[in-house]
C-alpha positions in Angstrom: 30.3 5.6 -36.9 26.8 7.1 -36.2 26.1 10.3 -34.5 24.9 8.3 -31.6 27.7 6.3 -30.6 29.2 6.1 -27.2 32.1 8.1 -26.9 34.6 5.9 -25.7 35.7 5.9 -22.4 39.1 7.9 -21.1 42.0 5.5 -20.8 41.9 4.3 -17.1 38.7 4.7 -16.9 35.0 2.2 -17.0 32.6 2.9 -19.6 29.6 2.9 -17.5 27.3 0.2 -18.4 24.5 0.9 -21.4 22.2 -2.1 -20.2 21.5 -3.9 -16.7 24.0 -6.7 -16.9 23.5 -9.5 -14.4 25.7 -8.2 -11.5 23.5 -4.3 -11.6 20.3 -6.9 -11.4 21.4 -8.2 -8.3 22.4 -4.5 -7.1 19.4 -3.1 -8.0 17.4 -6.0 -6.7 19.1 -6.1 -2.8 18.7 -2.5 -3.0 15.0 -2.5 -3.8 13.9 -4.9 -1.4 15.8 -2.7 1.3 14.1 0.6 0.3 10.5 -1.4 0.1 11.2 -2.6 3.7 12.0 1.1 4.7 9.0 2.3 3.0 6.5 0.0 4.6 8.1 1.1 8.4 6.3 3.8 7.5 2.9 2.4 7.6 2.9 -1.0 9.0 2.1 -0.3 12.2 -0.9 2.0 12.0 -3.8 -0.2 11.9 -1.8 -2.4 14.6 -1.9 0.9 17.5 -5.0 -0.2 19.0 -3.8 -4.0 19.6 -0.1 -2.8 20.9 -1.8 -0.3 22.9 -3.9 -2.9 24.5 -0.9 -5.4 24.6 1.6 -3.3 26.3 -0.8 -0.8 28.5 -0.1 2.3 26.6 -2.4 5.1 27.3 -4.7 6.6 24.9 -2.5 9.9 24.8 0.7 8.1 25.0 -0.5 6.0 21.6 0.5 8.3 19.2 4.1 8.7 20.5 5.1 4.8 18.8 4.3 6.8 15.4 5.9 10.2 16.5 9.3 8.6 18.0 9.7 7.0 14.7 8.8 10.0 12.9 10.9 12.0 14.4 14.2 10.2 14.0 13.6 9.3 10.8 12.9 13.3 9.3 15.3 14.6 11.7 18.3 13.0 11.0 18.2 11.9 7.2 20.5 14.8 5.8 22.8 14.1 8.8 23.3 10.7 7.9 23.3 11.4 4.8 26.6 13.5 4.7 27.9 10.8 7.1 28.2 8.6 4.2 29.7 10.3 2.2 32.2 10.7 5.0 32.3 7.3 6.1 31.5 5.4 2.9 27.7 4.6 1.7 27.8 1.2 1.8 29.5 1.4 4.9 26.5 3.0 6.4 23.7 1.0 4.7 25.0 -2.3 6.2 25.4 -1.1 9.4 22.0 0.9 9.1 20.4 -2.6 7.7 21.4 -4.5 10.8 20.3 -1.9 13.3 16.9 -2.1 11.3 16.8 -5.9 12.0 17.9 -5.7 15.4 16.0 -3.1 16.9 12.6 -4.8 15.0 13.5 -7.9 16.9 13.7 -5.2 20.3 9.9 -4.1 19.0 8.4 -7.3 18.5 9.6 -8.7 22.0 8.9 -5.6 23.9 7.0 -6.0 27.1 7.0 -2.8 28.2 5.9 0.9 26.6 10.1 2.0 27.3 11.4 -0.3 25.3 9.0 -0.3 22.1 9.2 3.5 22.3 13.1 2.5 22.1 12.6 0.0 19.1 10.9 2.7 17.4 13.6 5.3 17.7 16.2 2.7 16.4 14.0 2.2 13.8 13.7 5.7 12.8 17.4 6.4 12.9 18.3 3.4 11.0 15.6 4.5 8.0 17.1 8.2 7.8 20.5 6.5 7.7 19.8 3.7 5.0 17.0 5.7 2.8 19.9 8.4 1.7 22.8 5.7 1.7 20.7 3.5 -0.4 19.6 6.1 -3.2 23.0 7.2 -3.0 24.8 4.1 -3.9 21.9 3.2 -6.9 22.7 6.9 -8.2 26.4 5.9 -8.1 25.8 2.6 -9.6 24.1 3.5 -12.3 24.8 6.3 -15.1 22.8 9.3 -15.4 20.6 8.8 -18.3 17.9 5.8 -19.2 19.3 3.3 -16.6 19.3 5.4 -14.1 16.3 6.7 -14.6 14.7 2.9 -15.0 16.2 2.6 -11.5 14.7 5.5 -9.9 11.8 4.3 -11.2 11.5 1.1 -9.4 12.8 2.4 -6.7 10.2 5.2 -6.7 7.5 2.7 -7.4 8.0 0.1 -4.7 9.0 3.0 -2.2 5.5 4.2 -2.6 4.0 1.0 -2.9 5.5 -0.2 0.0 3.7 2.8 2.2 0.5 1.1 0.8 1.6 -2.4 1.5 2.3 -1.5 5.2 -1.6 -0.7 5.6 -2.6 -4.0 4.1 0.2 -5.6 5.7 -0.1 -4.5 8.9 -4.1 -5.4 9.2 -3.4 -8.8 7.7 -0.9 -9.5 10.8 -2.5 -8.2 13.7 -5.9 -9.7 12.6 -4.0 -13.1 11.5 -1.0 -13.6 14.3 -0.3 -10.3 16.3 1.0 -7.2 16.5 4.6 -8.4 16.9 4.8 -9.7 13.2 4.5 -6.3 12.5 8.2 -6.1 13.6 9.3 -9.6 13.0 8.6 -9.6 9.6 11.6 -6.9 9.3 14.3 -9.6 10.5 14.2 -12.1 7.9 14.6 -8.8 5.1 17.2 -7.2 7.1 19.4 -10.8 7.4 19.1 -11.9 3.7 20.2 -8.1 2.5 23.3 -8.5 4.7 24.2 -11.7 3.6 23.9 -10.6 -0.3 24.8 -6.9 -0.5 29.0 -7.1 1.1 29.1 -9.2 -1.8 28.0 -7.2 -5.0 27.7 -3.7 -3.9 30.6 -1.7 -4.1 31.8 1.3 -1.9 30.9 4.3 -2.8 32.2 7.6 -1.1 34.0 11.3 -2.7 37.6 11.0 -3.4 38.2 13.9 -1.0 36.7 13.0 2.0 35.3 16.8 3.3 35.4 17.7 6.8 32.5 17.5 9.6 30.3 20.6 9.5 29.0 20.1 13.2 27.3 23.6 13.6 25.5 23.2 10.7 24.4 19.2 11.1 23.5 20.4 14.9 21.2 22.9 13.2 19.6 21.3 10.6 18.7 18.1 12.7 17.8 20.0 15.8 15.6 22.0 13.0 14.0 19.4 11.3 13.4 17.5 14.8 11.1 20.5 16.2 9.5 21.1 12.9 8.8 17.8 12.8 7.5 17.4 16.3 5.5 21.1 16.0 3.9 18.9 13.1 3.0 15.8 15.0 1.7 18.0 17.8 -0.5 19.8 15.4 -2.1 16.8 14.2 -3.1 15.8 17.9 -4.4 19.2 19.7 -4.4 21.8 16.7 -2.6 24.7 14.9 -3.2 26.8 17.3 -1.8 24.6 20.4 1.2 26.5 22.1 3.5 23.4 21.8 2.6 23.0 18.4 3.3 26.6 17.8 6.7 27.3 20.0 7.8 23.3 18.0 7.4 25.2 14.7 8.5 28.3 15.4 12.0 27.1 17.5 12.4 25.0 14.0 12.2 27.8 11.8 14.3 29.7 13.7 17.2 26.6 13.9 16.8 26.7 10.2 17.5 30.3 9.3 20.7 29.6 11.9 21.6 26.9 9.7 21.2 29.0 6.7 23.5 31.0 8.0 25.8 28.7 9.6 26.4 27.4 5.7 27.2 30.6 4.3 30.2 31.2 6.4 31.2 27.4 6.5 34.2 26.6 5.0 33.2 23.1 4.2 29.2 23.4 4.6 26.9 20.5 5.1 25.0 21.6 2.3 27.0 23.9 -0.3 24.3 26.5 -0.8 25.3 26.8 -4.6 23.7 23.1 -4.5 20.2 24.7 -3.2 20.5 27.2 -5.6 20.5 24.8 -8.7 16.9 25.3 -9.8 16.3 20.9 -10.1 17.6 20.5 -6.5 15.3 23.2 -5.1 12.7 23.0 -6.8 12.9 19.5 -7.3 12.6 18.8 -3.5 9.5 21.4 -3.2 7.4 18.8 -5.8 8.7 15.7 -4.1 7.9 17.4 -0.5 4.5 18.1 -2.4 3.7 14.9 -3.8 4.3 13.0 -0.7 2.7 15.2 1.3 -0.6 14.8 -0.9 -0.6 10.8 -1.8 0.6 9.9 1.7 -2.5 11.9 3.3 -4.6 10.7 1.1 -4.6 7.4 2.3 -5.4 8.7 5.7 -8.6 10.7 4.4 -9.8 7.4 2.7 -8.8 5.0 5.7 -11.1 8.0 7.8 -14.0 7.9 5.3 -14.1 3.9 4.7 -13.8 3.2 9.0 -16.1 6.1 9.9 -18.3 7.0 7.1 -19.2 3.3 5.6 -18.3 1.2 8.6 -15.7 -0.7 6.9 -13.2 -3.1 9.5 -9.9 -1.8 9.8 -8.5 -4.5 7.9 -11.2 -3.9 4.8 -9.9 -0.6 4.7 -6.2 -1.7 4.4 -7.0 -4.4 2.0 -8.4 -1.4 -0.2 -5.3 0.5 -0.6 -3.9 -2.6 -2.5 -5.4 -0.6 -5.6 -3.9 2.4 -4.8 -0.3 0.1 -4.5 -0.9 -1.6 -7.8 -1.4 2.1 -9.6 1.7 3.1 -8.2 3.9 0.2 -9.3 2.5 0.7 -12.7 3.1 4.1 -12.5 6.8 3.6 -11.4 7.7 0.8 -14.2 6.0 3.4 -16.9 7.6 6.5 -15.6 10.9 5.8 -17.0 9.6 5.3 -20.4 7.7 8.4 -20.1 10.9 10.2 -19.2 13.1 8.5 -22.0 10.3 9.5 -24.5 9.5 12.9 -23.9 10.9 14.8 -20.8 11.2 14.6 -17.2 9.2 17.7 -16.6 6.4 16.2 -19.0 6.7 13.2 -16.6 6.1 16.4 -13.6 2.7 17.5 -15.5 1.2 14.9 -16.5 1.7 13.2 -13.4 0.2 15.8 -11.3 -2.6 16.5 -13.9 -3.4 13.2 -13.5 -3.3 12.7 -9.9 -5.2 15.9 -9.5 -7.9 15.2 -11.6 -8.4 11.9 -10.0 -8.0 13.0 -6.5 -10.7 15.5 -7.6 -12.8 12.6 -8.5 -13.1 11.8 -4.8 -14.9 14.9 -3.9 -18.5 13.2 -5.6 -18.0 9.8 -2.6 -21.1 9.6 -0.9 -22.3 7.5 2.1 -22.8 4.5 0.7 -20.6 1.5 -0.1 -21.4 1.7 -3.7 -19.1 4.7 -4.0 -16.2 2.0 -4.0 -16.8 1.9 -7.1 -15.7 5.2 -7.8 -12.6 5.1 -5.0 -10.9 2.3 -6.3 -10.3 3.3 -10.1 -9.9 6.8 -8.8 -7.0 5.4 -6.1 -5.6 3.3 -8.9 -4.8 6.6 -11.5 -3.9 8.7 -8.9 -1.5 6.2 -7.7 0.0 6.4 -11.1 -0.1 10.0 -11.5 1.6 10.6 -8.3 4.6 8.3 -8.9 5.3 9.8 -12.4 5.1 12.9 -9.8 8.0 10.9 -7.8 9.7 9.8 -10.6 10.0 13.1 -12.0 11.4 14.1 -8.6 14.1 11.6 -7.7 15.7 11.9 -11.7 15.4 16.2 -11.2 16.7 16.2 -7.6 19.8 13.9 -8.7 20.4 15.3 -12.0 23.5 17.4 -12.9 25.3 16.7 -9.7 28.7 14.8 -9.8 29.3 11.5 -7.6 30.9 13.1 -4.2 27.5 15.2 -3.8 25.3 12.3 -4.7 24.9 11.6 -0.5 24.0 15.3 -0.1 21.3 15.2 -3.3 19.5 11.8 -2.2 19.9 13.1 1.6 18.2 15.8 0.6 15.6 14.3 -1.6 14.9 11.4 1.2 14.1 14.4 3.8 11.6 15.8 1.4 9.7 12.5 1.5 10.3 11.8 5.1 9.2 15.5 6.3 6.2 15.0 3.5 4.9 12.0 4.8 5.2 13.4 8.4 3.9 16.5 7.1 0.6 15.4 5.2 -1.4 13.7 8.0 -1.7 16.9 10.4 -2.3 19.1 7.6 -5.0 17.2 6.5 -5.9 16.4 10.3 -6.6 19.7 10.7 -8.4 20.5 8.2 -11.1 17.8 9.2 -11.4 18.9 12.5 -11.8 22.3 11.5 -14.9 21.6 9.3 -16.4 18.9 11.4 -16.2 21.1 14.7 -15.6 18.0 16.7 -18.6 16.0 15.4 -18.3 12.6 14.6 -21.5 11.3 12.7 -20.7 9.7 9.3 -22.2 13.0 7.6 -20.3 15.2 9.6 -17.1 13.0 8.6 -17.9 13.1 5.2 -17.9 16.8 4.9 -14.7 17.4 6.3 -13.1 14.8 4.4 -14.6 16.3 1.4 -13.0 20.0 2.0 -9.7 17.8 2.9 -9.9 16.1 -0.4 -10.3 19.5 -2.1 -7.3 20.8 -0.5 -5.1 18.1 -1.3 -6.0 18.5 -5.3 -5.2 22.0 -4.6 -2.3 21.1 -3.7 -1.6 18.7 -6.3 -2.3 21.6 -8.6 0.6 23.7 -7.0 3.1 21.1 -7.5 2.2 21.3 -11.3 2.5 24.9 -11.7 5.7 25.2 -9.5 7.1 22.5 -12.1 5.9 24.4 -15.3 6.6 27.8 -14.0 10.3 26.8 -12.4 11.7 23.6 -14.3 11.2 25.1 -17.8 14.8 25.9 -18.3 16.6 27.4 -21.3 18.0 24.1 -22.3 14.5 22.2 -22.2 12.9 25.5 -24.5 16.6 25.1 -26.7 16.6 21.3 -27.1 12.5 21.1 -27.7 13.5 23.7 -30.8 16.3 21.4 -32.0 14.0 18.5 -31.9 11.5 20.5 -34.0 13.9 21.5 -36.3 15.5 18.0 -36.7 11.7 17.1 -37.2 11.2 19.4 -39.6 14.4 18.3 -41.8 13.1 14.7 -41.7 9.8 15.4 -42.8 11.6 17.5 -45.6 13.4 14.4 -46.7 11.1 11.7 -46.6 8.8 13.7 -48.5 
């Protein structure tokens, strides 16, 4: 027998699967098309705000509550629900989260009325920050730790991303085409055919010892996250310095430290604080917080600079972005291979090398059209750098941590891209206004998307040092010398 054979299984017990057999192809497949739909939520409904607004007689200040409602309930409540299903069961919750997604996007697309699409969009919310952790929780349990897994997270990374990108594009082509309400109708048909397939070939997943509610500590994290997350969204509209965006940040970081507290005197905590203190999980979050804060803005410093600098329609500008989508679908079907062939913190600094340099690249646009020459390679390679970024963040976050805390990892790691994609707009928001001063000629637009663009390299940049500086364990530095070693020896013999 070779050195690297399988150890066989214990008696009693599966050997887990070394290749996707037919039955983890349909898994993987129901669970994929769920997590795209999620992503493009997100997104869809951007470019459609000024037609729904029009439709449904929403006010000009009351527009950007159909983003913030969703927003809201979807960061808020993801680590919540994710914990509930490991409670409850994961599968459990996805279904049940899957048909609220359907339902309440059949709500949105009927709406007649500002109540009850502002409704729709909370239902939608809380059904993404229920299924996002259920679903990565139940691929992570379905498939090993190791090269399977990681060609899962992969996908799953790559069509997550892409489908943020496909919502733009998506959302233009619709309300330009038909109307706003296919925007939400499009949802049902997705959400029907993934409850009619995934009863029947997902399996149940939950801890053998079902742990008890921590209700301080849930009631503190969400209440937390929900004012953080609303200080944020504030922020973007009026400023930093506006006193609700101040007293929404400040009441969050206080709600935080009380859960902090809360789960160092729990007796069954929400989240077991010797699980934060595993460098992958914390640090790991940070760089996934970090990329999709950076990528996610992105996209809104280039929609900015297309619409307001070049004069491009918004449905030109989405149609763009379908570069930026295809670079991160290639990015997500290569990231696995770069992690089975070198390391997943190679897969970390590359990436973000990569997506720095080429968000970098953005900073020579100018104010002509023919700089599209120069966005859409530049979108395309960033796209790819970020989702080895992503990659790298989903296989670190999840790594090393049995089955009954897989909820509480992928809960954790889907709040880090909810808050970062809620994040990444205001930040970037505010930075424009700041160097623009409130004027709105293309020049003036240009600048501040510039200093924006610098910032979100920077940014980039951080990510790759914190992943360098922090992942670089003793087992990486130990196994890298074994390898040279072994190299060595073979070298040796062949000669």
């Amino acid at each position: 027998m070779s050195s690297t054979t399988t150890a066989p299984a214990p008696l009693g017990v599966a050997a887990p699967p070394q290749k996707l057999t037919g039955n983890l192809r349909v898994i993987l497949a129901v669970l994929l098309i769920a997590q795209f739909m999620l992503a493009v939520d997100f997104s869809i409904l951007n470019v459609a705000l000024p037609a729904i607004g029009d439709g449904l007689g929403f006010s000009l200040s009351n527009l950007q509550w159909i983003a913030t409602s969703f927003a809201l309930s979807a960061a808020g409540f993801t680590l919540f629900f994710g914990r509930i299903g490991d409670l409850v069961g994961r599968k459990r919750i996805f279904l049940a989260s899957i048909g609220l997604l359907g339902l309440s996007s059949l709500v949105g697309g009927l709406a007649t009325s500002p109540e009850v699409l502002l409704v729709a969009r909370v239902a939608q919310g809380l059904a993404t920050a229920a299924a996002t952790p259920a679903g990565l929780a139940l691929l992570t349990t379905a498939f090993p730790e190791g090269p399977l897994r990681q060609k899962a997270l992969g996908l799953n990374g790559a069509l997550m991303s892409a489908g943020f990108t496909t919502g733009a594009v998506l959302g233009g082509v619709l309300t330009d085409l038909l109307s706003w309400r296919w925007a939400f109708f499009i949802n049902v048909p997705v959400a029907v055919g993934v409850l009619l397939v995934a009863p029947a070939v997902i399996k149940e997943s939950r801890p053998a010892d079902r742990p008890k509610m921590d209700l301080p500590g849930a009631l503190s994290v969400t209440l937390g996250l929900l004012s953080i997350v609303y200080g944020l969204t504030q922020a973007g509209e009026h400023g930093w310095t506006h006193p609700v965006a101040l007293a929404g940040l400040l009441v969050g970081a206080v709600l935080l430290f009380v859960f902090y507290l809360v789960e160092r005197r729990a007796a069954q905590p929400l989240v077991p604080l010797h699980v934060l203190k595993k460098p992958t999980v914390a640090w790991g979050n940070v760089l996934g917080l970090l990329a999709f804060v950076t990528e996610t803005s992105l996209v809104y410093l280039l929609t900015l600079y297309m619409q307001k600098t070049l004069g491009f329609s918004a449905l030109t500008a989405g149609i763009s972005f379908g570069v930026l989508g295809l670079g991160t679908v290639v990015g997500g079907v290569f990231a696995s291979k770069v992690i089975s062939r070198t390391s997943t913190l190679t897969a970390l600094v590359a990436g973000g090398l990569l997506q720095a340099a080429f968000t970098a690249i953005l900073l020579l646009l100018g104010p002509t059209s023919a700089s599209m020459g120069l966005l859409l390679p530049a979108t395309f390679l960033g796209g790819v750098g970020n989702m080895l970024v992503i990659v790298g963040f989903m296989v670190t976050a999840t790594t090393g941590l049995p089955d009954r805390e897989q909820g509480l990892a992928t809960g954790l790691a889907s709040m880090s891209q909810q808050v970062g994609i809620t994040m990444g707009t205001p930040i970037m928001s505010a930075i424009v206004a700041a160097t623009t001063a409130g004027a709105v000629t293309a020049g003036a637009i240009l600048d501040g998307v510039s200093v924006a663009i610098a910032a979100n390299a920077a940014l980039v940049l951080v990510g790759v040092l914190v992943a360098a500086l922090f992942l670089r364990t003793k087992s990486t530095r130990s196994a890298k010398r074994t390898d040279g070693r072994n190299l060595t020896k073979q070298r040796a013999a062949a000669a």
